[in-house]
Each structure stands twice: as C-alpha cells, then as structure tokens.
Phi, psi and omega in degrees: 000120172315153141240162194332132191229188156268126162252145205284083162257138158315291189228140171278315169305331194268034195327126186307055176265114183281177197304132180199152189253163184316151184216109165326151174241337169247161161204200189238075170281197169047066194281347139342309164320173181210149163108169188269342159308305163281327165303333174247040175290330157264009174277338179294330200287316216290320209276278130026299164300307189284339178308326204289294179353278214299296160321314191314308188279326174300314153331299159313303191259008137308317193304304139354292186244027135081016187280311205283138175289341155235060171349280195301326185291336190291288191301310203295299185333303194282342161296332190296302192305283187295358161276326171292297183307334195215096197296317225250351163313172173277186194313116170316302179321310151321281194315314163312292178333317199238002156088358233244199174234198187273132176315129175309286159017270181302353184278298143340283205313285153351298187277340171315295182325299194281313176319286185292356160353277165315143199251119192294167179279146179302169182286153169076353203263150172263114149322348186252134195274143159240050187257172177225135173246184191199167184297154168268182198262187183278318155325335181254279178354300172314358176256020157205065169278332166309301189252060128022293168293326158277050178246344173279357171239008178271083203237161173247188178188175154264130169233122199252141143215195177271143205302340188201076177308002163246030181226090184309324201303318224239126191271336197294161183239117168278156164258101192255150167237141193248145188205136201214143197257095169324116169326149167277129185332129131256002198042019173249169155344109205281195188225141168329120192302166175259144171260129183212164197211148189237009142145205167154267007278153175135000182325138182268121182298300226271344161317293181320321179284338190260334184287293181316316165286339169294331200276300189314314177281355185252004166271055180285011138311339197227148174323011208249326193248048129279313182330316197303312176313355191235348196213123163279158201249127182230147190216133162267128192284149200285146170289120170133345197264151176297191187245040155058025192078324178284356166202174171283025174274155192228019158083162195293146143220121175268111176213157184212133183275353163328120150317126170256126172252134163324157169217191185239134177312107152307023183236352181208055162168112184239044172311177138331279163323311171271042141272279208315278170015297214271287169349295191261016166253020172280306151315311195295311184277344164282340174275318167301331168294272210308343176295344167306128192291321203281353188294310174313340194275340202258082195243187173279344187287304165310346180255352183244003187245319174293339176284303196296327161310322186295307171295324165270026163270354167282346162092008195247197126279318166249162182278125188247133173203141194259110174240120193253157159059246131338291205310334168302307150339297188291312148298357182251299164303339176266333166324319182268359166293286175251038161011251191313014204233346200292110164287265204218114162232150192253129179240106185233142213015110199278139146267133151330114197273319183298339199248202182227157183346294181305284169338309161316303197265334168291323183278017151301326184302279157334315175265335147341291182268005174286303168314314172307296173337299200256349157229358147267335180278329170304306172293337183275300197293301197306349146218111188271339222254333195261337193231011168042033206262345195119151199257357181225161202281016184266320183315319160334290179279342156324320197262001169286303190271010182275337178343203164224130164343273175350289151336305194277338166302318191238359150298330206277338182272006155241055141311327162288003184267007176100185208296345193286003153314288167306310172291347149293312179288313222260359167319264180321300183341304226264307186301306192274349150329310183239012158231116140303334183254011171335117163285233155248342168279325173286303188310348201250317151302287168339276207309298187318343198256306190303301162290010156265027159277352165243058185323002204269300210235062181273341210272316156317302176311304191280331176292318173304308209269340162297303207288000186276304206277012183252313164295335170300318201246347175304111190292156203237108173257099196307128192205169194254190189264141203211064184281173178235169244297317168346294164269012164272328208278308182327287189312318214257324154311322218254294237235350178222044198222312203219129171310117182284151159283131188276319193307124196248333154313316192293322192285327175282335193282335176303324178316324187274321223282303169341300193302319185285309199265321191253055203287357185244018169249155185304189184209330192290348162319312194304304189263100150215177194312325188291350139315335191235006182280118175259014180272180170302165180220166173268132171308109181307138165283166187252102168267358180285306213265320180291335174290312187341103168086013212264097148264027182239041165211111187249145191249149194241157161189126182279107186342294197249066169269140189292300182264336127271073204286159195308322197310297170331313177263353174288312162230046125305336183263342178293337192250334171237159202250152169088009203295133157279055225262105177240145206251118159260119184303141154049007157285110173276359165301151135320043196109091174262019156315110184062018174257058126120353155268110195270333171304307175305311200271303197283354182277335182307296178259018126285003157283294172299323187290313208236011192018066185270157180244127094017311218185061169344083205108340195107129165153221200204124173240107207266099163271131175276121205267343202264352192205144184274003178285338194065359172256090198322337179276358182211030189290293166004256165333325174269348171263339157268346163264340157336151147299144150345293187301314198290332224247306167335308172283344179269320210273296163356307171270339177263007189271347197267338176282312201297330200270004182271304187310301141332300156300289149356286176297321161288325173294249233310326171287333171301291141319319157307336224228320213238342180263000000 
C-alpha cells in the first residue's frame, strides 16, 4: 500500500479545475451582517478583480516579449489569485496562454453539468418525499439566535423509525425531528440536501448547522459561498437526545440512586484509594446507562438505519453528507452499509476508522501534548520578557508539572487559553505554597493585587485566576449518578459501537505512561463506563473494502487537532488505497471546514458543488493557512509579482478571517474548559 505523499500542485488556492464556467463570487446576499468590512465586500471583490483582471494582461504580454525575468513564475502567481478570487472560473493557465476570457462552450457545459446534478432514484424507491416541513418550536430557534438572519430558512419535521433496525421483527418506534436550513432561491430544482452531523458523539446539530452555513455565506472569497444556493442543509437529531418541543421525549439520561464516592484526577493522584474510587464510580455509570430501556438501541448502526430512513423520506436517492469528529465515523459507516445510495461525502478530522473507540482515545494524548509544546510553550519561551515563563519550551512545560497536584488538576482544562494560564497558575501555586490555610476570598484578592504587573494580560490573568481558584476550593462530594441526555447519549455510542478493554491493569498502565509522557492530558478518557460494559456492541464494517478507491468520498484534516490527530488518517491511508486527503499546515482546530482557510474551503466546495477530488487517485494536499498562493517553495515569487493594491486587499481579508477564527477557536476552548 503507498504511503501517504504530497501532490505536486503549484498552489493549493489555484485548484486542479477543468473547463467550467465562471461563477460570480460576490453578490449582495446578507443584508444582515454588520460591520464595514462586510458591507463593502463587494466593492473589495470588485476593486480587488479588476487589479488581478489589469496584472493578468500585464503579465501576457511580458511574458510575451520575453521582458518579466520570471514570466512563468509570474503567469502561475497571478493564476493562484484569480483562481482564489474566482475559484470556479475556467482554467488560467488557459486563458493567459490564448490572451482570451472564458468559452462560451465551457460555459454551456458547466451549466448542463449542475442542472443534471440530481441523481435518478434507486430501484424500487418512490420519488415523491414524505416529509411535510413546517415552522419550528422555540426550542429549536434558539439555537440561531446568533444568526438571526437564517431563521426564516429554518424548517422542521418528524421522522418515525425503528426503535432497532436490525429486528424487522420488533414493531416498536422512535420519533426524531429532521430539521433544515433552506437553500436561498434560486428558483430551480433543489439537489439532494447535505446531511451533516457534527460529532460528540451525542453532538447537538443545530448549532453547528447554523455556524456553518453562516461561515459559508459570509466566505466570499471563496466557491464555499455558492453552497447555501446549491444545498439545503439537513440534520437528523441523534437518537438518545431531547426532541426540542418537537415531541415529548425528554432524551436518553442515565441515572441512579446508588452513591458514587468522589475522587480526585487520577492524573495528579494514583493512590490506591483514588484508583479504586475513580474505578468504581466509573461502574456506577455504566451500570445506570445500561439499566436504561433506549441504550441498546443508541449506537452508530442505528444512527445510520436512521439516516437512511431520512433519505428515502426525503424523496432523494443519493445521500450528500457533511461529518466533523464522530460524524466521520458515522457517515464512513453509513457509505459502508448502503454503498449505492451515497453522493459526495466530506469527512473533517477523522477518527481513525480503522481502530476501535479505545484506540481513538488513546491517540489523544500524545497530541495534547505536542499542541501545548509547539504552541504554548513555544509562545512563552519565545518572549520570556512578556510571560516570564522560562527561555525554552522545556523550562516552559516545566512549569506546569512542577505545580502541586492540586493545582495542576484546575490549571490543565485552561491550558489553552494560552501561557497566561501557565502564569496564573505557577501564581496561585506560590501564594498556597506559602499561606496554606488561605481561603477562597483572600486568595482571590491575591490574584486581583497580582495582576496589574502585567497590563498586556490582566483581563486574562483575572478571568483565569478567578475560574482556578473558584475551582480549586469546589469541594469534592460523594453523589449519585444524574447525567444529562448528552453525555448520556456520549456513553451509550462510545460503548456500544466498538467492544471496550475490561482489563483494568491495562488501563492503569496507560494511566503511568500518560502520566510520565503526557502530563497535560486528560485521564477521564481513560477511566470510563466502557470498561465495565456489558450489552452488545456493534459489528464494525469492512472500512477498507467500503473506501477503497472512493471518489465521492474526500478527508479534511488539521495538522496539529487536538481531538482527531493528523495520526489517524496517516494510518488509515497505510490501509486504504485512493484516500483523498487535504491537509491544513499547522491547524490546531477541531474541524477545519470554513475556519478560515480558502485553500481548504475552495477545495471542499469544490467537491460538493462538481465532485472534483483535490487528488485524483489519491494522495495528499498540504494548505498553507499564511500566503494565498499556499505554496512555500514559491511563496516569494508570488508575492513580489502581486499587484501592491490587489496584495493588500487579499492580506486585508485573510487578517479579518483569520482573526474571526481565532476568536471561535479560543471562546470554544473556553467553553469547553469552564463548563
């Protein structure tokens, strides 16, 4: 089996497109938006066009007359750009070559191609949907209370299927509510909707479905914001979850009255007493989940006997589908179910498909702590003067594991908010170090007297030094068990999707390895209910023989993600052959679709819209998130032959993406880390 490579593109922004016709990139949607950057986007696309337009022909005819000293570096550069401004255009390289715009021809061509889009229906399948959609409850509206402007595209529905699709036998039913964000008129024939699940598992869809489709209409750099126009966007609610008002279910929840005795993070306590501790109160929730009557039924087979009900009540034949985390797993599962029934599915940050849960969670560790190294620690040593942290990334991660246990227990779930963390933390250490019998209101005035020696980062330091020292003093209780439907829904997919190890010595030794090698990683991965589980689990598909060779199935992936690591798909590609892999350099998000990379993003929807492979046959495409040409061996060159005014108006726009993204991603570790 090759292994994984690079393919030899010039620009990852310049996409491997054949003759197609041009597709405007602004238009004036969204009258909604705020601010002067998006109100004047299209005079930036228009102004912005005519430069790239004015080089194109200046270039031709250096080129021409043998005058620019790098013509061809020259022709490709101003090709990376009008193919990044107008991804969808015809070849460049053409156009420059023959002087000329785009063929009428290809213009034709292009619209027959999307027009003939839809896919005839399967044997036996009825073409007329049996969905009825209808306005939604409020419950479900609030989750695009952000987005405002989509709410009026916003429809709901009911779906019955069967409580356990692999017992034709067993009559009983679930109620699901299907819930979809409406394509914006175009007044044609819609295309089999995109389905999308955004991960958990136990993931809530609608947040998601409304930040993404927001992200698409607001990329107008890129082919990504033709989708809202080309797709209705749809989610089937995970089974196990409440039903949003829309039925009386009030979701899978595991609970018991049996006492769970507290412990302390086994990652900074391996007594005896807090093993055992953590051990059985790992039991207690795995014996309250399975006493649930709905847990057997809540798995990957089963979420995948429900997509497919969804599809043919939708009337489409293929299934189009968008999966972030989990969801790749779950759409990977369903490709291998139902082969033929399949359109164009996009899998961004893959769980290993190949491995079992427990595996999955183990390759967690090891990039935790390469992300903290290479990006906090790395930021701390590189100005010691500003973070007082130490001049190299060991001194740096030193100061984490020199902490006192305690401490480092309510420092490690904001590590991420960056070194001011670290500086907060080795704070607090130092104050209870020397007042031991300190309380939670002085200490909490400590923080407040400390941080304006630093003004850069007080507002941080005290937003940190409160939520440590708030946590730090939360007393540790013995309680029964009361999960909610979420993390229920999490236990019951995770444990009955893939057979768990019962060996509770194999768990502690991941526990010593962790400790030594991974000190800034979680440990509760470690100790869960799937240890102790005793129902059925589901038979895993032959993901090798269903992938193989798949072009209607393309992988997204963040160099350094945190929660699927890059490891995964590296060895998934050792085993399946034709994988179709684009690579984000140095993305530490969680799902990097619409964060903020147009190399990623025109390659994507370039996919969804015309089902181009980024890597024909298979292989690997490296975006570089820092230069729009995306290529490094020619970053140079393209940036001394840009115009100034057009290179301005491009940097302009990725400093406004970038720094959105950035936002995103830090409030989601924030939330994450605090709730």
């Amino acid at each position: 089996m090759p292994s994984i490579a690079p393919v030899a593109t010039s620009y990852p922004h310049a996409m491997p497109l054949s003759t197609s016709a041009r597709v405007p990139i602004a238009t004036a949607r969204n009258e909604g938006d705020t601010g002067p950057f998006w109100l004047n986007r299209r005079a930036l696309v228009d102004e912005a066009d005519a430069e790239v337009q004015r080089a194109l022909r200046a270039v031709h005819f250096d080129s021409r007359k043998s005058v620019a000293p790098h013509g061809t570096f020259a022709a490709e550069a101003f090709g990376a750009i009008r193919s990044w401004l107008m991804p969808d255009s015809e070849s460049t390289s053409n156009a420059i070559s023959r002087g000329r715009g785009v063929d009428p021809a290809s213009e034709a061509r292009a619209r027959k191609t999307r027009s003939a889009d839809v896919l005839p229906m399967g044997p036996g399948e009825s073409p007329s949907p049996r969905v009825a959609w209808v306005n939604c409850t409020d419950p479900v509206m609030a989750y695009f209370d952000d987005t405002p402007r989509l709410k009026h595209l916003v429809q709901c529905s009911l779906l019955t299927v069967p409580l356990d699709h692999g017992n034709r036998e067993d009559t009983r039913t679930l109620t699901l509510p299907l819930v979809r964000i409406r394509a914006l008129g175009s007044g044609q024939a819609p295309r089999p909707p995109l389905f999308f699940n955004p991960g958990g598992p136990g993931g809530m869809p609608l947040e998601g479905m409304a930040q993404l489709r927001d992200m698409w209409e607001k990329n107008f750099w890129s082919l990504a914001q033709s989708l809202p126009s080309a797709y209705d966007l749809v989610s089937v609610h995970p089974r196990g979850l409440p039903g949003l008002g829309l039925t009386g279910d009030v979701g899978l929840k595991c609970r018991s009255d049996v006492v769970v005795e507290a412990h302390n993070d086994v990652m900074d306590d391996q007594s005896a007493d807090n093993l055992r501790r953590a051990e059985r109160a790992t039991q207690r929730i795995a014996e309250a989940c399975e006493s649930q009557p709905l847990t057997p039924y809540v798995t990957t087979a089963q979420m995948v006997g429900d997509l497919e009900v969804a599809r043919r009540a939708l009337g489409y034949h293929p299934l189009n589908a968008v999966g972030i985390s989990y969801g790749t797993r779950l759409f990977a599962s369903y490709v291998a179910t139902y082969p033929h029934s399949v359109g164009r599915v996009l899998l961004d940050s893959n769980m290993n498909l190949l491995a079992d849960f427990d595996a999955n969670i183990l390759a967690m560790a090891p990039e935790r702590q390469l992300q903290f190294e290479t990006m906090i620690c790395h930021l701390a040593a590189s100005d010691e003067q500003k973070y007082h942290l130490g001049s190299t990334i060991q001194d740096v991660a030193g100061v984490f594991t020199r902490l006192a246990p305690a401490v480092r227990s309510v420092v490690r779930p904001l590590l991420f908010e960056g070194p001011e963390a670290l500086m907060i933390g080795r704070f607090i250490d130092r104050t209870i170090k020397q007042f031991p019998s300190i309380d939670e209101p002085d200490l909490k005035r400590m923080v407040n007297r400390h941080v304006p020696h630093h003004p850069e980062l007080q507002e941080n330091l005290r937003h940190l030094g409160h939520a440590m020292v708030e946590a730090y003093f939360d007393p540790l209780v013995d309680d029964v068990v009361r999960m909610e439907a979420a993390q229920s829904v999490y236990v019951a997919v995770r444990c009955g999707t893939t057979p768990s190890i019962h060996d509770l010595g194999y768990w502690r030794q991941q526990l010593d390895h962790q400790v030594t090698h991974y000190p800034t990683a979680s440990a509760n991965t470690l100790f869960s209910p799937c240890n102790f589980w005793s129902g059925r689990t589901d038979n895993p598909p032959d993901f090798v023989s269903a992938l193989s060779n798949r072009s209607n199935v393309m992988y997204l992936q963040g160099e350094y993600d945190p929660s699927t690591p890059f490891s995964n798909v590296v060895a998934m590609n050792e085993r399946i052959p034709g994988m179709d892999l684009v690579v984000l350099e140095g993305g530490p998000m969680h799902g990097v679709l619409g964060e903020g990379s147009l190399c990623v993003d025109n390659y994507a929807a370039s996919f969804l819209l015309h089902g181009r492979q980024a890597n024909p046959g298979g292989g690997m495409t490296i975006c570089h998130p820092d230069a729009p040409s995306g290529a490094r061996s020619r970053r140079d060159v393209a940036a001394n032959v840009v115009p100034p005014r057009a290179r301005g108006l491009v940097d302009a726009a990725r400093r406004a993406e970038y720094e959105s993204a950035r936002r995103r991603f830090s409030n989601a570790l924030r939330r994450s880390a605090l709730a």
